[in-house]
C-alpha positions in Angstrom: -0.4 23.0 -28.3 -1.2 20.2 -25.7 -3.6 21.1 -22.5 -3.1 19.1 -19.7 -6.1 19.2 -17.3 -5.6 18.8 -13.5 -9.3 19.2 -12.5 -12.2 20.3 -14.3 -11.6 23.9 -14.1 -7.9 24.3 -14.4 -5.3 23.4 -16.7 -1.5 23.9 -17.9 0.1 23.7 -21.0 3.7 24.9 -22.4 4.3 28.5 -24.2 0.7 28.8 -26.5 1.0 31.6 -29.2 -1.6 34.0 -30.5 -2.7 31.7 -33.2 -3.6 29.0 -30.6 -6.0 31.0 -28.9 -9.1 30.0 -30.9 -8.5 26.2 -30.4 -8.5 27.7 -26.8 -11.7 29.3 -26.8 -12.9 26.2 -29.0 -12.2 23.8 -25.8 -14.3 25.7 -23.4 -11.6 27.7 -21.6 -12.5 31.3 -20.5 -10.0 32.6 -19.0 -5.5 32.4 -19.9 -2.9 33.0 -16.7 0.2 33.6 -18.3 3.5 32.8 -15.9 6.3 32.7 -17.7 8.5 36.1 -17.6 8.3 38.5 -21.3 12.2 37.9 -23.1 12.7 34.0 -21.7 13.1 32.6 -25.4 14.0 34.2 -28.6 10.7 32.7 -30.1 9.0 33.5 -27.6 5.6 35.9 -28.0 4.8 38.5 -25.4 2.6 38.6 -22.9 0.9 41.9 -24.2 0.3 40.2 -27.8 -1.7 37.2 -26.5 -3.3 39.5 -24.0 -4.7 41.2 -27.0 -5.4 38.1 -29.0 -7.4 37.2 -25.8 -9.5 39.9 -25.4 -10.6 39.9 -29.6 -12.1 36.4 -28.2 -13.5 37.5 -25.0 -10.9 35.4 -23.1 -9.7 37.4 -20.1 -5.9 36.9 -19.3 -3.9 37.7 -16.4 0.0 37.8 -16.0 1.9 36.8 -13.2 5.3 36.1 -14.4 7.9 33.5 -12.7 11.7 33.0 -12.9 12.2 29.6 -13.3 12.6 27.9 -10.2 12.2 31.0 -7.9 8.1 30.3 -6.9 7.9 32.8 -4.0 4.8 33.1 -1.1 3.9 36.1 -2.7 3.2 34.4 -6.3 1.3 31.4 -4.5 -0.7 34.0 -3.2 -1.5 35.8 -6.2 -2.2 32.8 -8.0 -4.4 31.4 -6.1 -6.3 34.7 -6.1 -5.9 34.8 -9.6 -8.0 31.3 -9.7 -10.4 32.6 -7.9 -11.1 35.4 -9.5 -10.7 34.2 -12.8 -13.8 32.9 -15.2 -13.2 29.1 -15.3 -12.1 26.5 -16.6 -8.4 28.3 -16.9 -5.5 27.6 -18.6 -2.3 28.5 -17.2 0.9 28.4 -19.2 4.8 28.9 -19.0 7.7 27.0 -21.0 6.4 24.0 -20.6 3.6 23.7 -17.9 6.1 23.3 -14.8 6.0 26.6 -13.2 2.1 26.4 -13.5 2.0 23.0 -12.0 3.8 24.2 -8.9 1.8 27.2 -8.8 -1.6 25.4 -8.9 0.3 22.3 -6.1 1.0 25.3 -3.7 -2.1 27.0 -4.6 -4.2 24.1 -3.4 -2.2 23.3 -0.2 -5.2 23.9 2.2 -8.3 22.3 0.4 -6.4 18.8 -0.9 -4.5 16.4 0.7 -0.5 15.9 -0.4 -1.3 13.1 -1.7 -4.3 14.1 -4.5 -2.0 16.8 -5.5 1.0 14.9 -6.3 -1.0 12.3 -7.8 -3.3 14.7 -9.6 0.0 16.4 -11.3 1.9 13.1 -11.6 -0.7 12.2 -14.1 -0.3 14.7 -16.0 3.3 14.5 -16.3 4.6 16.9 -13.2 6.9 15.6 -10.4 6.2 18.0 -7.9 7.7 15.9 -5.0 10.3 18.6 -4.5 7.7 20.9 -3.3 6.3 18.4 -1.1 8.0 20.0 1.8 6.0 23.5 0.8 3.2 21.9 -0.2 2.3 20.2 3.1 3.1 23.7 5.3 0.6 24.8 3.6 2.2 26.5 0.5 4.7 28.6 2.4 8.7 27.8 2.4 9.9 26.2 5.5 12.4 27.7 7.4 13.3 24.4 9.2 16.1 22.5 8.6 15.4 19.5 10.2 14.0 18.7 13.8 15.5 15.6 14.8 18.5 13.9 13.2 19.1 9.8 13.7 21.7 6.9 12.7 18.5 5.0 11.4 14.8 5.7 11.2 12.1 3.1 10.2 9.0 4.6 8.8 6.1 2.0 10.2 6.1 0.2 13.5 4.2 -3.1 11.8 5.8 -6.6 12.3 8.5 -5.7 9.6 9.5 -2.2 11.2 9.5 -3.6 15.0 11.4 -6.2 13.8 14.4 -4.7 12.1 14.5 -2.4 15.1 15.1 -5.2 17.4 17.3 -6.9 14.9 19.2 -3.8 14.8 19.5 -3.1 18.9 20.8 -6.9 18.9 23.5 -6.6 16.8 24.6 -2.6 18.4 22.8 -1.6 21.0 24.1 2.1 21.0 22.5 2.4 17.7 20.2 5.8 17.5 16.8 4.5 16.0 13.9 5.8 15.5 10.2 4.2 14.6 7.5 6.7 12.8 4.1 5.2 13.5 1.0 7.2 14.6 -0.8 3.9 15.9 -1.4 3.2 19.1 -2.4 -0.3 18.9 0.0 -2.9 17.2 -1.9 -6.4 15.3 -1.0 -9.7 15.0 -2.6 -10.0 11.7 -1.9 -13.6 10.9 -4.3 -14.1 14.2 -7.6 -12.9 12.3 -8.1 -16.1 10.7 -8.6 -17.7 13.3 -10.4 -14.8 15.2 -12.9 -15.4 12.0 -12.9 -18.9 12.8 -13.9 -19.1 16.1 -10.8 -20.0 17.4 -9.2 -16.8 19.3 -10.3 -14.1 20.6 -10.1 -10.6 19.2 -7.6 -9.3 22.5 -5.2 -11.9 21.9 -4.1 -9.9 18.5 -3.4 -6.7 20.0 -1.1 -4.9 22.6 -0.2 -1.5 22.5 2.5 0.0 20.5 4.2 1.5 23.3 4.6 -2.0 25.2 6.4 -3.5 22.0 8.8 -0.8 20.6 12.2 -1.7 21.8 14.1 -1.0 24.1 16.0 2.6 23.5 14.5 2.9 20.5 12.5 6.3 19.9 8.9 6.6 18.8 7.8 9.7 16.8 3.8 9.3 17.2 3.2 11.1 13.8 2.0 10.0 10.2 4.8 10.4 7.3 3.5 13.0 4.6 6.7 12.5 2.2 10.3 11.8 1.6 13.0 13.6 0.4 15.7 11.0 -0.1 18.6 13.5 -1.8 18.5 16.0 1.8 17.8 12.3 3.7 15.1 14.0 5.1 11.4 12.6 6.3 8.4 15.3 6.5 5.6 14.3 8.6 2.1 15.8 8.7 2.7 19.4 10.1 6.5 19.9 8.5 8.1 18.5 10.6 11.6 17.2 9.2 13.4 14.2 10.6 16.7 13.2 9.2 18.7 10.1 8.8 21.8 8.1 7.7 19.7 5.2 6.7 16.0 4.8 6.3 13.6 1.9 6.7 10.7 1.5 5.1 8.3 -0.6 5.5 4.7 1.1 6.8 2.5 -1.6 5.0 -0.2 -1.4 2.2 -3.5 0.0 2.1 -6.6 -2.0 2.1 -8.7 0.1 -0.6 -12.3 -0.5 0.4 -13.9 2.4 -1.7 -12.5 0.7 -4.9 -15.7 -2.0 -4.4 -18.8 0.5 -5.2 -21.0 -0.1 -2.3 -18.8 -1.9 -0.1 -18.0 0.6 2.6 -21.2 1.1 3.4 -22.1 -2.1 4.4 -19.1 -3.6 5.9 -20.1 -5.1 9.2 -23.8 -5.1 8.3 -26.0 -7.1 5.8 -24.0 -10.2 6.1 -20.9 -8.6 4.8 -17.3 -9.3 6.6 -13.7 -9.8 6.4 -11.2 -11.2 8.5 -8.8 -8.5 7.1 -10.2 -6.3 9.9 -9.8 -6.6 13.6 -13.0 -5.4 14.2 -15.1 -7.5 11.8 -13.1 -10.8 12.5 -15.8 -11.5 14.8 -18.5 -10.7 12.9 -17.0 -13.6 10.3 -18.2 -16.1 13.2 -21.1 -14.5 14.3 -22.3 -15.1 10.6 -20.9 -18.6 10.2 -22.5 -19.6 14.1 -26.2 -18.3 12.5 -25.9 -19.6 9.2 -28.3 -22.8 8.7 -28.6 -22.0 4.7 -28.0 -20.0 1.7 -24.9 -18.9 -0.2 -22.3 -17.9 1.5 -19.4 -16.1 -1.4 -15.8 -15.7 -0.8 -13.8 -13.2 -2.2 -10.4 -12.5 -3.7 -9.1 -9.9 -5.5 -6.2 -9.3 -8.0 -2.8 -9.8 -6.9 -1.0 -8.7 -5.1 -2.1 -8.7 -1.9 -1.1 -9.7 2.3 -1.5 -13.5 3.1 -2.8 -14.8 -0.5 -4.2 -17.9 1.5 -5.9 -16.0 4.1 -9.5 -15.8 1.2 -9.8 -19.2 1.1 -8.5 -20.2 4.5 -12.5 -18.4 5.6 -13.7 -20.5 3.2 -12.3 -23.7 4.8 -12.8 -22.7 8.8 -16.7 -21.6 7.9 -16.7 -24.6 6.0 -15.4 -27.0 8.7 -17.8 -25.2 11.1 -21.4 -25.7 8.8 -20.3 -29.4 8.4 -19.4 -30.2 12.0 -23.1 -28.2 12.4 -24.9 -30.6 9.9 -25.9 -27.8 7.9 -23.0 -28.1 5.1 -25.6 -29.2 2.4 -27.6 -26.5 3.0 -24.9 -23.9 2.1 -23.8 -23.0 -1.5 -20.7 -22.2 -1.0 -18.7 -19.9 -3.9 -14.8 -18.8 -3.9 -14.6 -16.5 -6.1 -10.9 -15.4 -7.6 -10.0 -12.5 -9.9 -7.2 -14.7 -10.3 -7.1 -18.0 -12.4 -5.9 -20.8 -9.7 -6.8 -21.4 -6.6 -2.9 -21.4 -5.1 -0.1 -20.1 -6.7 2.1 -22.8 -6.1 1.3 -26.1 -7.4 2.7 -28.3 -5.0 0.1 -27.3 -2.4 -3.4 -27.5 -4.7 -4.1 -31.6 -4.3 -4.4 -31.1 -0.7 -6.5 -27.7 -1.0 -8.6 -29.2 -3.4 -9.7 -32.0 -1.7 -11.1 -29.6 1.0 -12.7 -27.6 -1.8 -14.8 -31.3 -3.0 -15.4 -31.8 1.2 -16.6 -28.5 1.5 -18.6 -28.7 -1.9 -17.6 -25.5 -3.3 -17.5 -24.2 -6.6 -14.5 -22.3 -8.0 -15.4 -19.2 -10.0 -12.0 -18.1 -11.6 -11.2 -14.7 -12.9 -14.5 -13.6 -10.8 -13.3 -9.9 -9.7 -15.8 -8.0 -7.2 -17.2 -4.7 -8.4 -19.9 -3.7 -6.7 -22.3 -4.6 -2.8 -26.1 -4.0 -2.3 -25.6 -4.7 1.1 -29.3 -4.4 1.7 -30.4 -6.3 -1.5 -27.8 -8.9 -0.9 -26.0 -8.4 -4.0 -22.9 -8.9 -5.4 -21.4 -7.8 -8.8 -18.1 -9.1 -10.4 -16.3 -8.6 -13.7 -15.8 -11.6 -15.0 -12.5 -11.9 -17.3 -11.8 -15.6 -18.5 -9.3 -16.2 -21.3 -10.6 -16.1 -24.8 -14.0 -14.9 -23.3 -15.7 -11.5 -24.0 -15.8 -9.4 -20.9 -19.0 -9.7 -18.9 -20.7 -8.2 -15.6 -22.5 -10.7 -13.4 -24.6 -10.4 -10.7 -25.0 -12.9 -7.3 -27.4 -13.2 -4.8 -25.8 -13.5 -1.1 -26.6 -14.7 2.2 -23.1 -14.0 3.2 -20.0 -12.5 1.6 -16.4 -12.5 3.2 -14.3 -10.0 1.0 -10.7 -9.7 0.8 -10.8 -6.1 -0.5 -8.0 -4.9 -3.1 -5.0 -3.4 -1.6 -2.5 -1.0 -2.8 0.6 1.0 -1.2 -0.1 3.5 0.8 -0.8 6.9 -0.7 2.1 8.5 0.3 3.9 5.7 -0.7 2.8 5.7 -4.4 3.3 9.2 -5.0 6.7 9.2 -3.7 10.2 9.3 -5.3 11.1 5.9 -3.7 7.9 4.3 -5.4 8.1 1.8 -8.8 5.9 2.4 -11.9 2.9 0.2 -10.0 3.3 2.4 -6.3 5.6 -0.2 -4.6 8.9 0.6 -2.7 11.6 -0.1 -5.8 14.5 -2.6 -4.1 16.9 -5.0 -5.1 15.1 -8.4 -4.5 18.1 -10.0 -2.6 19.7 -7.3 -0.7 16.6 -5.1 0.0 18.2 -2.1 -1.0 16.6 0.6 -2.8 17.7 0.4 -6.6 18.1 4.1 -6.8 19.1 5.4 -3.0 21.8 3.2 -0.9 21.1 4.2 2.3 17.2 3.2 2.3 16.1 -0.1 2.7 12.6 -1.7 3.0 10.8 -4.6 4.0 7.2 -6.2 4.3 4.1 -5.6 2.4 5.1 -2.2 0.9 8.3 -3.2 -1.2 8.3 -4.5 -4.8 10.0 -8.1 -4.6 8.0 -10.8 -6.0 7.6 -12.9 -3.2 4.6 -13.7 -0.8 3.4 -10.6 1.4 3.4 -12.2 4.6 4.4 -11.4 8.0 6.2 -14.9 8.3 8.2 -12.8 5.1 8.8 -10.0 7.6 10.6 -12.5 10.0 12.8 -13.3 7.6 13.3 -10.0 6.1 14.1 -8.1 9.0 17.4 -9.9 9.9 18.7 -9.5 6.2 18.4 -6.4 6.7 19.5 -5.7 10.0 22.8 -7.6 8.6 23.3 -5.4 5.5 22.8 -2.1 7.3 25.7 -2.9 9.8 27.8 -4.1 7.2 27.2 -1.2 5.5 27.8 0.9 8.6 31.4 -0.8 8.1 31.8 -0.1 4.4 31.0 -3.2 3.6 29.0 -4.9 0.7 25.7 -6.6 1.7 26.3 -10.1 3.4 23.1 -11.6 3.5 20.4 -12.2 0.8 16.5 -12.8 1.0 15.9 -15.8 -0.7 11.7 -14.9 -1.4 10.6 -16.9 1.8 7.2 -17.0 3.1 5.1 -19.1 4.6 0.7 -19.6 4.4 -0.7 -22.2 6.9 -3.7 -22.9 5.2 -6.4 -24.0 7.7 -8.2 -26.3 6.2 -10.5 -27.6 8.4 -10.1 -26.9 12.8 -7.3 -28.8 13.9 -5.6 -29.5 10.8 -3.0 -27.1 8.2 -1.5 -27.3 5.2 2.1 -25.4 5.7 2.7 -23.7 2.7 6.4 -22.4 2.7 7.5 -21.3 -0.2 10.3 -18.8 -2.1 11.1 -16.7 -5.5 9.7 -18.9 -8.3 7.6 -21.0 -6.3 10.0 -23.2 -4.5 9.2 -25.0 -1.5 11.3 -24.0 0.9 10.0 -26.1 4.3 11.5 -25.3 7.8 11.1 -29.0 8.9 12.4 -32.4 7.8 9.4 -34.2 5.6 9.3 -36.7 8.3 8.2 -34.4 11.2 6.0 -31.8 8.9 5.0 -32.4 5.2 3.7 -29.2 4.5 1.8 -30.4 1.0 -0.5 -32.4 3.4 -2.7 -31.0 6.0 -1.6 -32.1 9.8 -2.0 -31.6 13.0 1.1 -30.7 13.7 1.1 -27.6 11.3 -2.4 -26.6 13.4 -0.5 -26.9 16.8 2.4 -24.4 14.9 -0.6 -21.8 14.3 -2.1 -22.1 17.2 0.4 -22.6 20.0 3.7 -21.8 18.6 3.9 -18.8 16.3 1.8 -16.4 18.6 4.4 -16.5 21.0 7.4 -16.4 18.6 5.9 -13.7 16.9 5.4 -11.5 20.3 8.1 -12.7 22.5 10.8 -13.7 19.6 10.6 -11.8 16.0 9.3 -8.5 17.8 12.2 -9.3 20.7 15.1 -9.2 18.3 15.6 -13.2 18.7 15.3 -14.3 15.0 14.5 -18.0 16.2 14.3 -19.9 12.6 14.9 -16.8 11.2 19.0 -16.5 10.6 20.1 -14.7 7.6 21.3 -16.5 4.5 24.7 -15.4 3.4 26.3 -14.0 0.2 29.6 -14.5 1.5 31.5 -15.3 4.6 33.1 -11.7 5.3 31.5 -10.4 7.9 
């Protein structure tokens, strides 16, 4: 017999037989919910005979008997009443710990969140996304069978979701699309760098998400609570059900601040920033502007994560700004990586490095932040070098800029469309789901091993667009993602290294050497940043004009 906590007070197990009932007792439980119907199996014991086995222990045990795969109101209701009731910690059983699972998931509807109770009983080996549905109306079988029904529907109105949406209209106009987003305000991300550096200002990186969905394109103001890809079916907070033929997704990845102990607390304050925030972009400069001395610590963590560069591009920008100050020698500087390079691709570290010896800094590799005393000015990382014991050290700080860890989104990880690690599971050259054809997804929330990056998105979004037609026309997919992305690392105000780059590393430059090496840093990679990408990410990519941005083929039919 194998028990199978899902919190501290409750857990499930298969069929358990009188002579298990000690080792029950012996583990602390007090109380046995019995749901599986008397007569189910020929082996099977009674209900009555481990009642009375029970009771010679002083273990109280109630029955509430289910037929397999009929879990009505009425035993959601008694079984959460049971719980409460009930002496804990409890242990529930049936055949093999299902029906109890789904009991408890329904049970629990109104005090957890959809996503702790999938994840709670995914651990212990219970997929309970087919009750999400019930699960989020709070226990109770909907009666709905769907509220709104489109050609295509794109969960997340982020670069990657706008995008395809725009790529889409271009290519057939009378499309039905709809975006789910419950945002109101849409980010040019890549603009927090420089935001952090001193360079633009905050309101330059946002415009409201109404202004920028397109064109006859539908916006459902909600958040997505799950999916239920065999109906083609999305449920968003409240139950409601929106259908499609095809499905988009792409709604980002979470930035998991409460995985640092401490740091939530003192974001903002105490010298702590991050340009991975619109709201505490500016609070990067307002640090760097006051900063005469001390140590000043940059942070990244484990892979993977959006814009890979953008760590170390603070680095250089504060860096740039202290020695045009005169106060460079002043400053320790520290970058410190979980990871064990400073760039992933080789063909860009010369240049970076010489910026590292300008700047001073040092390099602390496999550095991976733990813990903030904000107040204290403290700063704890694991440290985990190769062919090193495993060792906790401790930093003083004037200032920290953290890159925080980042995940998919809850809903994300828990669902059926996610991989082993949480992420959307596609094909890396068709961005197809591996298991559903008629989902798709792009940006920071699918699986592919390339660079998360919204210059990514721009290329993504087209491929996409392509496939979906063609497959609107029973046609195989006829364009491929060949892993493009692109970092311009601002290495000092005024001048970039373009790092453009594919699968396995390979440079993949959008200009002719002669005009652009993007190994060395120019000026005419900074006047790209600056100038030329805010507008062709606003008034191009998000437009549906896929300037630089034209599909790669897989074959000529089309």
């Amino acid at each position: 017999m194998e028990t199978k906590a899902l919190t501290s007070g409750f857990s499930v197990s298969e069929q358990i037989c009188p002579a298990d009932l000690q080792a029950v007792k012996d583990a602390g439980f007090r109380a046995i919910l019995c749901n599986r119907p008397d007569g189910e199996g020929s082996d099977q014991p009674t209900f009555s005979e481990i009642a009375a086995a029970a009771k010679k222990l002083g273990l109280e045990a109630v029955y509430i008997p289910i037929v397999s795969g009929k879990v009505t109101d009425a035993d959601t209701a008694a079984f959460g009443q049971a719980l409460s009731d009930l002496p804990g910690p409890v242990l529930a059983y049936c055949r093999t710990g299902t029906r109890s699972a789904t009991l408890w998931s329904l049970s629990q509807s109104k005090q957890r969140s959809l996503a702790e109770i999938l994840q709670t009983t995914k651990a212990a080996g219970y997929d309970m996304a087919g009750v999400a549905r019930r699960i989020i109306n709070g226990g109770k079988t909907p009666t709905d069978t769907g509220d709104a029904r489109y050609e295509v529907v794109i969960v997340g109105a982020g670069a990657g979701g706008i995008a395809a949406a725009a790529s889409l209209k271009a290519r057939k106009p009378g499309l039905e699309i709809a975006i789910i987003d419950p945002a109101d305000i849409h980010y040019y991300q890549p603009g927090w760098t420089m935001v952090g550096g001193g360079i633009f200002e905050p309101k330059q990186t946002a415009r409201t998400m109404g202004s920028l969905i397109p064109p006859g394109v539908h916006w459902i103001k909600a958040a997505v609570a799950a999916f239920e890809p065999e109906n083609n079916a999305v449920i968003l907070d409240g139950c409601r059900v929106v259908k499609y033929t095809r499905l988009i997704v792409c709604p980002g990845l979470k930035l998991d601040w409460n995985s640092v102990e401490g740091l939530a607390d003192t974001l903002g304050q105490n010298g702590v920033t991050s340009n991975y925030r619109y709201d505490l972009a500016p609070y990067t400069w307002e640090l760097v502007q006051a900063m005469k001395q001390g140590r000043a610590i940059f942070t990244q963590p484990p892979m993977p994560i959006k814009c890979a560069g953008a760590p170390q591009k603070a680095m250089y920008l504060s860096g740039d700004a202290w020695h045009r100050r005169g106060v460079l020698k002043n400053i320790d500087i520290q970058f410190n990586t979980a990871g064990g390079v400073l760039f992933g691709v080789k063909d860009y570290v010369p240049s970076l490095m010489e910026y590292v010896k300008k700047y001073d800094a040092s390099l602390n590799f496999f550095y991976n932040l733990v813990a903030v005393d904000g107040p204290g000015k403290k700063a704890w990382f694991d440290v985990a070098k190769p062919d090193s014991a495993p060792e906790r050290v401790e930093i003083e700080f004037d200032m920290m800029h953290v890159c925080p860890p980042q995940t998919a989104p809850d809903f994300i990880r828990v669902s059926p469309l996610a991989d082993a690690a949480g992420w959307i599971d596609v094909d890396q050259a068709t961005l197809r789901h591996k298991t559903y054809d008629y989902i798709w997804s792009l940006g920071d929330v699918m699986n592919a091993p390339n660079a998360k990056t919204a210059a990514a998105a721009r290329i993504q979004a087209p491929i996409i667009a392509e496939n979906i037609i063609a497959d609107m026309r029973g046609r195989a997919p006829v364009a491929q993602y060949n892993g493009y992305g692109s970092c311009p690392l601002t290495v000092e105000r005024g001048k970039i290294v373009l790092a453009e780059f594919g699968y396995g590393g390979t440079i993949l430059p959008s200009f002719p050497k002669a005009l652009l090496d993007g190994t060395k840093p120019t000026r005419a990679a900074w006047f790209l940043k600056e100038k030329m990408l805010p507008p062709v990410y606003w008034k191009g990519m998000l437009k549906g004009r896929e300037w630089m941005a034209k599909p790669e083929r897989i074959s000529a039919d089309h």
